[in-house]
VEXLUM-166856 format. One record per residue (C-alpha): residue number from 1; x, y, z; residue in one letter. Coordinates in Angstrom, 1 decimal. Layout:
nr; u; v; w; rest
NUM; X; Y; Z; A;
...
END
This chain:
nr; u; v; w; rest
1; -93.3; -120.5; -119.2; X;
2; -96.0; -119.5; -121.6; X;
3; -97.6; -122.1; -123.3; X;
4; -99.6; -121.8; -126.5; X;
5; -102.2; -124.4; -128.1; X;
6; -103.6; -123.7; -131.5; X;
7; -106.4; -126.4; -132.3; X;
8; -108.5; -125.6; -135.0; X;
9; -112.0; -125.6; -133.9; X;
10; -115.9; -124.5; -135.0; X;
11; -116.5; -123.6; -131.5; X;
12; -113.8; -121.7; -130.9; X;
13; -114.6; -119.4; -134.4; X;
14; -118.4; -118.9; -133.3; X;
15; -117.8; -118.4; -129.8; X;
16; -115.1; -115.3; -131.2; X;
17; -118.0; -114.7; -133.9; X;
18; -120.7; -114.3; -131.2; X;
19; -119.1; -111.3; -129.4; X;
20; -117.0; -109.8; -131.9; X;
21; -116.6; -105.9; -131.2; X;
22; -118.2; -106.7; -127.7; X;
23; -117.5; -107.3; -124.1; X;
24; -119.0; -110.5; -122.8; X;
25; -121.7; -112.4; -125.2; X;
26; -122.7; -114.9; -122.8; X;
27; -122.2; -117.6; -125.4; X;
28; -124.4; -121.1; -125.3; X;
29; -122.8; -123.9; -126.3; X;
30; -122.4; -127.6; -124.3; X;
31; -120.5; -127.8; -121.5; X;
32; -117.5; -130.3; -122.4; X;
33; -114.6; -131.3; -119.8; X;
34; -112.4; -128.5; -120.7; X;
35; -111.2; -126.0; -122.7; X;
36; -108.9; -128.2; -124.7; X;
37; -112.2; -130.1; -124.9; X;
38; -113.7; -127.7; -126.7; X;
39; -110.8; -127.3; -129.1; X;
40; -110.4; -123.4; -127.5; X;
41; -106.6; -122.5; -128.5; X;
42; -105.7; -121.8; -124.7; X;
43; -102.6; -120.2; -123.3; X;
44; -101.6; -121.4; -120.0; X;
45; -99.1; -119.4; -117.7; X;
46; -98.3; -119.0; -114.1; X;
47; -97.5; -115.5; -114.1; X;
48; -100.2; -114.4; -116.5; X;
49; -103.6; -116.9; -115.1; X;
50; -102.0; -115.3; -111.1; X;
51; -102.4; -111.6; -112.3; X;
52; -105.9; -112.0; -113.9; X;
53; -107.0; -114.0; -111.3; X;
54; -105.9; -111.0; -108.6; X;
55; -107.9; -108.6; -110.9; X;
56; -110.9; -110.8; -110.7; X;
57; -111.1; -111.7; -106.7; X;
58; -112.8; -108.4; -105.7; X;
59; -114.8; -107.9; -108.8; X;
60; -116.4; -111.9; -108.3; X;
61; -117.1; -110.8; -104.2; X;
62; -119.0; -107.6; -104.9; X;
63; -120.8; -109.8; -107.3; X;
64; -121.5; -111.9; -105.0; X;
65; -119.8; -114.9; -107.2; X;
66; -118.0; -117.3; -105.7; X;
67; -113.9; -116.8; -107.4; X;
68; -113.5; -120.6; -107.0; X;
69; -116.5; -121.9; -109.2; X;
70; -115.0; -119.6; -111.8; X;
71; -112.2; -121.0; -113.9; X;
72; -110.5; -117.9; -116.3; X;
73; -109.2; -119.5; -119.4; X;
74; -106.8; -117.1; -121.7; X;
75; -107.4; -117.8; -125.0; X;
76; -104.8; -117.8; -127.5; X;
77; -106.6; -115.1; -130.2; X;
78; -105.4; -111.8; -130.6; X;
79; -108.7; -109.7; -130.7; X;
80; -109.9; -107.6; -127.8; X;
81; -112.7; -109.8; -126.8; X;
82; -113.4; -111.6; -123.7; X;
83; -117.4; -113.8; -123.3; X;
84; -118.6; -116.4; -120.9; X;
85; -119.7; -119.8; -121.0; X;
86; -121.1; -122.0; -118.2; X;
87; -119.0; -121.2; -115.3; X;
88; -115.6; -120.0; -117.5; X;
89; -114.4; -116.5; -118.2; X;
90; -112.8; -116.8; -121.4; X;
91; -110.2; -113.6; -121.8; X;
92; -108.3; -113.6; -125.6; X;
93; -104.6; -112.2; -125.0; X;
94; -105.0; -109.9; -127.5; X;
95; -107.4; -107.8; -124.8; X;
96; -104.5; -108.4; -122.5; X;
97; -102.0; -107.0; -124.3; X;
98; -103.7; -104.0; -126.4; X;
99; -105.3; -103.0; -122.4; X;
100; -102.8; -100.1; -121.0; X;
101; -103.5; -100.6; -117.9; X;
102; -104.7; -103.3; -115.1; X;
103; -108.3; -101.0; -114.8; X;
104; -109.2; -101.6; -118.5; X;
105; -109.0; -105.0; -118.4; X;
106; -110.9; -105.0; -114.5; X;
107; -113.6; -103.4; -116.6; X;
108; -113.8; -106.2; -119.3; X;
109; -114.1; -108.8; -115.6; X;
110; -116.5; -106.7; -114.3; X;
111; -118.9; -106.7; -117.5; X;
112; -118.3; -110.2; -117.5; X;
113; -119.5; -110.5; -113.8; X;
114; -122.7; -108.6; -114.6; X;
115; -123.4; -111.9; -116.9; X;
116; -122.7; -114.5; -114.6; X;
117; -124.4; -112.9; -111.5; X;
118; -127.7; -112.5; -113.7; X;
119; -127.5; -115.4; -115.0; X;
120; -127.9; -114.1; -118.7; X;
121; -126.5; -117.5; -119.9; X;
122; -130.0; -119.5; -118.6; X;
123; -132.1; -117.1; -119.6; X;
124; -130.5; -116.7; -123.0; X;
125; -131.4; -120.5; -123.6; X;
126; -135.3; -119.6; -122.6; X;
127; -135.1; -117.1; -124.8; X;
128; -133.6; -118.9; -127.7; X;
129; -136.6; -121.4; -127.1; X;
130; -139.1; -119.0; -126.6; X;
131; -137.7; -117.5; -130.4; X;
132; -137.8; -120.9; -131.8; X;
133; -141.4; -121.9; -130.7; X;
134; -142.5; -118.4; -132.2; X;
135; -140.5; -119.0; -135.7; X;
136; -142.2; -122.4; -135.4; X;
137; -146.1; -121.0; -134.8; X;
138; -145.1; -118.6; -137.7; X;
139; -144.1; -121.0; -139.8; X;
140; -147.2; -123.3; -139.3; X;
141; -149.6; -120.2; -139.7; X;
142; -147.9; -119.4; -143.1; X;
143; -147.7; -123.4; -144.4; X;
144; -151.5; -123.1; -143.7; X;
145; -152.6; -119.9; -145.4; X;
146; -150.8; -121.3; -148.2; X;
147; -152.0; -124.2; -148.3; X;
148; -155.6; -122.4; -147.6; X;
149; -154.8; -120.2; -150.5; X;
150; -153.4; -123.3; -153.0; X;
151; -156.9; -125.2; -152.4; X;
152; -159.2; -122.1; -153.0; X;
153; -157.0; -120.8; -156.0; X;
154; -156.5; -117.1; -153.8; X;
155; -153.0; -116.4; -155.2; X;
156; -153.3; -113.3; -152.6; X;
157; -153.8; -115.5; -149.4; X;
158; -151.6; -118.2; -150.8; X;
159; -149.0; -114.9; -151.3; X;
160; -149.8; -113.5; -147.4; X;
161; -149.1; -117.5; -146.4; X;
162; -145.4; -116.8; -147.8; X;
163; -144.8; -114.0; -145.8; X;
164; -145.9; -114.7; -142.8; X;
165; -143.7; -118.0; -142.5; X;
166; -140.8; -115.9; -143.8; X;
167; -142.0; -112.8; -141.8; X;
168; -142.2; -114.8; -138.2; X;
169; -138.4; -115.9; -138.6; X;
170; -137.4; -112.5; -138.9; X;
171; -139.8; -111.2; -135.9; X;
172; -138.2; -114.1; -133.9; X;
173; -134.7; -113.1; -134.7; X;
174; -135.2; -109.1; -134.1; X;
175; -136.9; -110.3; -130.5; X;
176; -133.7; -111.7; -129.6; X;
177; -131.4; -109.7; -130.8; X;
178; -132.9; -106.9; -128.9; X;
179; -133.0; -108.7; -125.6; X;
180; -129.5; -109.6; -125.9; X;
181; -128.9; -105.8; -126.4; X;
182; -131.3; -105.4; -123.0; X;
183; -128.7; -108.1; -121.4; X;
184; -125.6; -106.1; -122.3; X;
185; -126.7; -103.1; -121.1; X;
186; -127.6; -104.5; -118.0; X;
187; -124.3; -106.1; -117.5; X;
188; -122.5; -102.6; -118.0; X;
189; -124.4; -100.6; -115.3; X;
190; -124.1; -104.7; -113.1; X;
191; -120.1; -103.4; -113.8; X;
192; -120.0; -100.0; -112.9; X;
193; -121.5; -100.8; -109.5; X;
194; -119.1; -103.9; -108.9; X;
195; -116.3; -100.9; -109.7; X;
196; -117.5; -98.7; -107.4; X;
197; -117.9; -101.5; -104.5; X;
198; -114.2; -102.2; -104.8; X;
199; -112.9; -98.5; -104.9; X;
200; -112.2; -98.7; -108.9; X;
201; -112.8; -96.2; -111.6; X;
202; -114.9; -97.2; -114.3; X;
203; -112.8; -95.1; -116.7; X;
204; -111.2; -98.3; -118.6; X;
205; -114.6; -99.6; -119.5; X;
206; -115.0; -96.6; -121.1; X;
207; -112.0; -96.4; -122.8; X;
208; -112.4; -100.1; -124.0; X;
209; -116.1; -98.9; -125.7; X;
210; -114.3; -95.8; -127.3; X;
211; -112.0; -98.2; -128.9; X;
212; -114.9; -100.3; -130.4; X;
213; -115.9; -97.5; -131.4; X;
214; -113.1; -96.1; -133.6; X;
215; -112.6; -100.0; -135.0; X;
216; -115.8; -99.6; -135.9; X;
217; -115.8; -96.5; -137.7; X;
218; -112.6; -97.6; -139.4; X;
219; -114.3; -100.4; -140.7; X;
220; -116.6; -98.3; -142.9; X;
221; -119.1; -101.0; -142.2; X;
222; -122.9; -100.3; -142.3; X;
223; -124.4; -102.0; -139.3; X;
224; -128.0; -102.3; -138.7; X;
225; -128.6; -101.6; -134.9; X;
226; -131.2; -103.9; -134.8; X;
227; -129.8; -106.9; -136.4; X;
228; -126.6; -107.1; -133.7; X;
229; -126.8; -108.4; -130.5; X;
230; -125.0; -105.9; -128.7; X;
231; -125.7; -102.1; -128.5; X;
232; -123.6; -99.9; -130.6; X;
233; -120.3; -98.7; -129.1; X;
234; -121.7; -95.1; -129.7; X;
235; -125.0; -96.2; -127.2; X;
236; -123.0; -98.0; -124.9; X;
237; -120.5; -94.9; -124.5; X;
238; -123.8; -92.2; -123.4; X;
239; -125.0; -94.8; -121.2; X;
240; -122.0; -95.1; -118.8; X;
241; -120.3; -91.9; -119.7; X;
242; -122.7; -90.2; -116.6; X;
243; -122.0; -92.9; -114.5; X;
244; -118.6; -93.1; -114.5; X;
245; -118.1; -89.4; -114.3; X;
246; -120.4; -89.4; -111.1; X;
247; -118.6; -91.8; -109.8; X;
248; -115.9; -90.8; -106.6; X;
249; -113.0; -93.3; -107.9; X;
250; -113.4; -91.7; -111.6; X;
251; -109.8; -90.6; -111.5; X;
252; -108.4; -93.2; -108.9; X;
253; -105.3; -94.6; -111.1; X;
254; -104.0; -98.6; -110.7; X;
255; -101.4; -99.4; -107.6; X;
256; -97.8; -99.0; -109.3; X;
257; -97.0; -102.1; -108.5; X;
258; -100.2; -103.7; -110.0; X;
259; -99.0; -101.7; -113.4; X;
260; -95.8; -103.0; -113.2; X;
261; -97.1; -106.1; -113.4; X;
262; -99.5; -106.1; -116.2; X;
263; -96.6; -104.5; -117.9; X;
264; -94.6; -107.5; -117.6; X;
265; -97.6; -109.8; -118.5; X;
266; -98.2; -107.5; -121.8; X;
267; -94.4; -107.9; -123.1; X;
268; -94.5; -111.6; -122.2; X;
269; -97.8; -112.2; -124.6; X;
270; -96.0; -110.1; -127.2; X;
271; -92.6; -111.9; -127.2; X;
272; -94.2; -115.5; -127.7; X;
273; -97.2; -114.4; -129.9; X;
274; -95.7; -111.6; -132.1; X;
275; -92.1; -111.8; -131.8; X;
276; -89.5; -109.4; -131.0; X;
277; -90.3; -106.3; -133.3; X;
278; -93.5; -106.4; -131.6; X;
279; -91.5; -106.4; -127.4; X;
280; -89.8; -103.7; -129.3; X;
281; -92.5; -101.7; -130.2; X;
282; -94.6; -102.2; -126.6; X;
283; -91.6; -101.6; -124.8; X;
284; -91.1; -97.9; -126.4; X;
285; -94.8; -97.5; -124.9; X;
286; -93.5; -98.3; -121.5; X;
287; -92.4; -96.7; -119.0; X;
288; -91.4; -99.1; -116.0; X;
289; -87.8; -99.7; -116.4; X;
290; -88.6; -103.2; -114.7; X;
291; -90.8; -104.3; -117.1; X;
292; -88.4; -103.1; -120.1; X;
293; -85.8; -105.6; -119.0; X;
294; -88.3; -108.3; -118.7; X;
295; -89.5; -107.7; -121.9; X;
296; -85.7; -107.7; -122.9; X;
297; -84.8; -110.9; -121.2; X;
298; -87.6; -113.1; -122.7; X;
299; -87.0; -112.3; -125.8; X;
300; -82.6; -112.6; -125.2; X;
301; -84.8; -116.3; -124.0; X;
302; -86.9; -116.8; -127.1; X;
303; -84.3; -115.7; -129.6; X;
304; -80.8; -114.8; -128.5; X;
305; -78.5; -116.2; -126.8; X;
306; -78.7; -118.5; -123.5; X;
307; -75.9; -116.7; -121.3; X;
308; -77.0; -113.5; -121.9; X;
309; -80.2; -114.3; -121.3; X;
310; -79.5; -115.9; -117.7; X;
311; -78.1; -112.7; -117.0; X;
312; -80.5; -110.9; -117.6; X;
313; -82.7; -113.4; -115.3; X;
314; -80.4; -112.8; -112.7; X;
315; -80.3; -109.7; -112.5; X;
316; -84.1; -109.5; -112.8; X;
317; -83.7; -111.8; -109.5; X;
318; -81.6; -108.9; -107.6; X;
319; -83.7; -106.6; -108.2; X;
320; -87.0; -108.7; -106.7; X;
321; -85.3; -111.7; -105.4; X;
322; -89.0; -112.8; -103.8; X;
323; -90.6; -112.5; -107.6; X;
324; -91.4; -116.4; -108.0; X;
325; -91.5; -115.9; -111.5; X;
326; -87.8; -114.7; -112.7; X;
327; -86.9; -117.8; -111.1; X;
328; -89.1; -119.6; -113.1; X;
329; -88.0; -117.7; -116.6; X;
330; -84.1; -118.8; -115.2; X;
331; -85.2; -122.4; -115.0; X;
332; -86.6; -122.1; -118.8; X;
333; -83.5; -120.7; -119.6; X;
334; -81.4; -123.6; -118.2; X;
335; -83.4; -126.3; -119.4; X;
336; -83.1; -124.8; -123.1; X;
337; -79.5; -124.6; -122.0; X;
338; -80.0; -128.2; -121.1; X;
339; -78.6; -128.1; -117.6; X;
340; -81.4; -129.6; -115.6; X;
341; -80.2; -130.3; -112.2; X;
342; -80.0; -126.3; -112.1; X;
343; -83.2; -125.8; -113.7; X;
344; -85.0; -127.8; -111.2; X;
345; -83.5; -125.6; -108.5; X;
346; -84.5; -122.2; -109.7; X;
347; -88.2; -124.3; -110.4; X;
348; -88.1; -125.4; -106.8; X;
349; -87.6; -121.8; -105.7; X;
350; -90.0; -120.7; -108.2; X;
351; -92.6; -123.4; -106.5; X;
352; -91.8; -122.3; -102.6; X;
353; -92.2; -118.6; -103.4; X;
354; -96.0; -118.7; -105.8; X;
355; -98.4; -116.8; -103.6; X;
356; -100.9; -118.5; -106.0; X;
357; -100.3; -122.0; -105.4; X;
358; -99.9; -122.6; -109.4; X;
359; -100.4; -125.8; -110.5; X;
360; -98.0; -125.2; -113.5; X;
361; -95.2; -124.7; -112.2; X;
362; -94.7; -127.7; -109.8; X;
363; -95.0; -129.3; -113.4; X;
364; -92.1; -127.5; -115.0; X;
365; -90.1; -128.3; -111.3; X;
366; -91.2; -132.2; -112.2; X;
367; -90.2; -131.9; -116.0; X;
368; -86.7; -130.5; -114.8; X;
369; -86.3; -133.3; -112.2; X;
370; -87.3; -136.1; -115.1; X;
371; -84.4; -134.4; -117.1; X;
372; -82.2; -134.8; -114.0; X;
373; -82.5; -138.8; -114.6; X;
374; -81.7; -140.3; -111.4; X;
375; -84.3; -142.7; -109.8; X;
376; -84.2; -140.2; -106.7; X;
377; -85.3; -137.5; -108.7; X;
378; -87.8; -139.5; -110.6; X;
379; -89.5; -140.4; -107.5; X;
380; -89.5; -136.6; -106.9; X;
381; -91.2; -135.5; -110.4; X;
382; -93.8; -138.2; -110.1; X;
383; -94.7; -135.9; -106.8; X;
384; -94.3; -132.8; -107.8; X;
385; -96.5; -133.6; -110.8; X;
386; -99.1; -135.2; -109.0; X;
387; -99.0; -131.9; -106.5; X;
388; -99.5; -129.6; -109.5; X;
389; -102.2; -131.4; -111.0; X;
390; -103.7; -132.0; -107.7; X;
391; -104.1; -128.1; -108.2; X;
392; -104.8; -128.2; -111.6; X;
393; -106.7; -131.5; -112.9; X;
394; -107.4; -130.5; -116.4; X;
395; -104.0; -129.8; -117.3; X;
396; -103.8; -132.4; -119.9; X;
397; -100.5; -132.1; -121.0; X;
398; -99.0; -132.6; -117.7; X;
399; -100.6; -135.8; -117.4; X;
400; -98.0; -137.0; -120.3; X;
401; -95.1; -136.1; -118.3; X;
402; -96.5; -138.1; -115.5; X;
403; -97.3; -141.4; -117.8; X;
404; -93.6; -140.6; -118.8; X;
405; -92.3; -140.4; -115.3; X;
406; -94.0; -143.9; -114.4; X;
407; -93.0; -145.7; -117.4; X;
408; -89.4; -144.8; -116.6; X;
409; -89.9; -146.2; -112.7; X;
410; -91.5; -149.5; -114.5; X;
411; -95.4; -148.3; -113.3; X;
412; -96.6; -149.4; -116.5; X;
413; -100.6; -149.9; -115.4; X;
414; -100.2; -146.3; -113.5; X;
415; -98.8; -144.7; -116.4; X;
416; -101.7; -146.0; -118.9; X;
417; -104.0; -144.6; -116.1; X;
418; -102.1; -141.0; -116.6; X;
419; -102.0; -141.4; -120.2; X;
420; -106.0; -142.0; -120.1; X;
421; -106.4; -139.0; -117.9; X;
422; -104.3; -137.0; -120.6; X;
423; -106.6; -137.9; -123.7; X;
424; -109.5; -137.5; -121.7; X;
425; -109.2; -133.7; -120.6; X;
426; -107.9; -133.5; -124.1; X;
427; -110.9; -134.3; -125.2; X;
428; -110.0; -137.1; -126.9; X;
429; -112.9; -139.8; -125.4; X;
430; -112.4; -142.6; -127.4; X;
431; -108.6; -143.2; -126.7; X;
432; -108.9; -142.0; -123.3; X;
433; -111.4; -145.1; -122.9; X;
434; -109.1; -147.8; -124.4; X;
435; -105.9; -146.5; -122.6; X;
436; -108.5; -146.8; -119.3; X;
437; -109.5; -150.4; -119.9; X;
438; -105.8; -151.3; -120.4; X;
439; -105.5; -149.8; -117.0; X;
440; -107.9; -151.2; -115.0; X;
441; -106.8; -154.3; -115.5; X;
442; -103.9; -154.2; -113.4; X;
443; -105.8; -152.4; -110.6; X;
444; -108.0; -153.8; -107.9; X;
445; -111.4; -153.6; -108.1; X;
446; -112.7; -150.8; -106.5; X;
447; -110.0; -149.5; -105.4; X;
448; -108.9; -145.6; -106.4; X;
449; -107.6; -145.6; -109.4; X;
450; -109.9; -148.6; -110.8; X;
451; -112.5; -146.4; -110.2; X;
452; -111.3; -143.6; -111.5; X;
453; -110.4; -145.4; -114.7; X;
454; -113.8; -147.1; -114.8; X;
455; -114.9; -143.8; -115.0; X;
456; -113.3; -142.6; -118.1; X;
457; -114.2; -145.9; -119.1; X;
458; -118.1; -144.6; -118.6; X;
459; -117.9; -141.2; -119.4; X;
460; -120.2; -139.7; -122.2; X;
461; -119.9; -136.0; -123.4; X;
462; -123.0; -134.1; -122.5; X;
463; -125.1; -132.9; -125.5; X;
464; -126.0; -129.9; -126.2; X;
465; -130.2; -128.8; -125.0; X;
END
């Protein structure tokens, strides 16, 4: 099931600021717990985080990036953007669903990959320094020539003094802005080789720039070229239009199957973000029959009614019976339906058949089991949950389902413990520390999860350099 979080957040605006009609600022900012940390309004799903994931693999190993230091966060925003920070790919769902196919949204990875494997994020922060210290210098010269100019009565020096100190600021600024342009660049031509090294044309990069490109000419806005910190669509466009073209997978088209399911993830964003005029309108644009009734039975899920929607689900089952994740959209349906006990089954199956090893949906098989009641099958979520965040350890929520599970089974100090964990990947230190400290007193010292809670207990949010 798609989940959606919509925290309000200064971050969250300037990193979407920083890269607006761009592919990949690599955005400075500290490095928090998580992205619910950082107040980013994430969107976690299965189906959705296994697919991008897929397109990312072979694009990370010609990169020479290691897929498993990288954690892809979907970002609940519906702009085509995508930027990194630290070791995170952040991907809005708007570039997801507006991309037509799996390759243009490979392209967006692959720019993204450029950043990381140069390491544009490090030397961004010299940079920003090395703009700072000359803004500084220029401002001291000018304070002086002013000054210089106040004490000998030279209204012209004092005047020169002014200018200068507001002059260096502006030097500093243009300096940067044009070796972020230099970084961009850089991570396009970084993309178009990690394309080529995996057999994949780079004609979806290009058709992602040509769409900056008429947004921006729609805009009727006046940019100034050098006051941006990306090259202009127009640039960017002449630069890889030669590559790509020389390129021998320039008209090598996505797997069927790969569409398919991009597709399916496209409809899925549309029916929880924009509701069912907007499946309506996607699915018209569609042409895999499969992917129509997917689109048809989450929103029969969302907004119609339960029966028909599990038949729909079923019959989504017959036709791909080893697709883990039509069983997981029938165990939504049944536990809106509230039936539980079946719920948990088709989670179970969706569970043994995830290629991806999910941690979200052992969750969901846990939340069904909680629903079920019985002290057998709350000994079973309280596994299952501790499986999928074994897989997943900044889930927050999931940690409240847990502190549930062991308050119903009388664990009172474990379920403090989980309700610490919860706050704390949440982001929210101080009450993850008192819900710790309640915890820790009922453990024994030094063993697991004393230590763990003195950490929490510990624990102080890195500030920003």
């Amino acid at each position: 099931m798609l989940s959606l979080s919509r925290p309000a957040s200064t971050i969250a605006r300037a990193a979407r600021a920083a890269a607006t009609l761009s592919l990949g600022a690599a955005v400075a900012f500290a490095g928090t717990v998580s992205a619910y940390a950082q107040g980013v309004p994430v969107v976690r799903d299965a189906e959705i985080e296994a697919l991008v994931r897929d397109y990312a693999r072979p694009i990370f190993k010609a990169a020479g990036l290691s897929s498993s230091n990288i954690q892809i966060v979907l970002v609940n925003d519906k702009t085509f953007n995508a930027f990194v920070a630290g070791r995170r790919l952040f991907i809005n769902t708007g570039a997801l669903m507006q991309s037509e196919t799996p390759n243009e949204i490979i392209g967006v990875i692959a720019h993204e990959a450029g950043h990381l494997a140069g390491g544009h994020q490090e030397k961004l922060r010299e940079q920003l320094e090395r703009a700072k210290t000359m803004a500084i210098v220029a401002s001291l010269l000018g304070v002086g020539a002013i000054a210089a100019g106040a004490a000998t009565n030279n209204k012209g020096l004092a005047g020169a003094g002014m200018g200068i100190a507001t002059g260096g600021g502006e030097v500093a600024q243009r300096s940067l802005l044009s070796y972020q342009r230099g970084e961009e660049i850089t991570a396009d031509r970084s993309a178009i080789t990690y394309l080529n090294a995996t057999g994949q044309s780079g004609m979806g990069m290009l058709k992602t720039f040509e769409r900056f490109q008429s947004a921006l000419s729609l805009s009727g806005a006046q940019v100034d070229p050098y006051r941006i910190s990306h090259p202009m669509p127009q640039e960017r466009i002449a630069n890889l239009e030669e590559l790509v073209k020389a390129s021998p997978y320039r008209d090598k088209v996505d797997p069927p199957a790969l569409q398919q399911r991009h597709d399916m993830m496209r409809v899925k964003i549309a029916a929880y973000t924009d509701g069912q005029s907007a499946v309506s309108r996607l699915m018209r644009k569609i042409t895999d029959p499969l992917a129509v009734k997917y689109g048809d039975a989450q929103v029969t899920y969302l907004y119609g009614n339960l029966s028909s929607a599990l038949g729909k689900a079923d019959a989504l089952i017959k036709a791909q019976p080893k697709n883990p994740y039509f069983q997981e959209l029938r165990g939504d349906i049944l536990m809106k339906a509230n039936k539980p006990k079946d719920a948990a089954t088709a989670y179970a199956k969706a569970v043994s058949l995830d290629p991806a090893k999910s941690g979200l949906l052992p969750v969901s098989y846990g939340q069904a089991l909680m629903a079920v009641g019985t002290p057998d099958s709350l000994k079973k979520a309280v596994a299952q949950i501790e499986i999928g965040l074994e897989r997943d350890r900044e889930n927050g929520p999931a940690y409240r389902y847990l502190a549930q599970a062991y308050g119903e089974q009388g664990e009172v100090a474990k379920a403090e413990l989980a309700t610490a964990e919860g706050y704390f990947y949440s982001g929210a230190y101080r009450d993850a520390k008192i819900f710790a400290m309640r915890a820790q007193q009922n453990f024994k010292r030094g063993e697991p999860a004393w230590l763990r809670a003195q950490d929490i207990i510990n624990y102080g949010p890195a500030k920003a350099k």
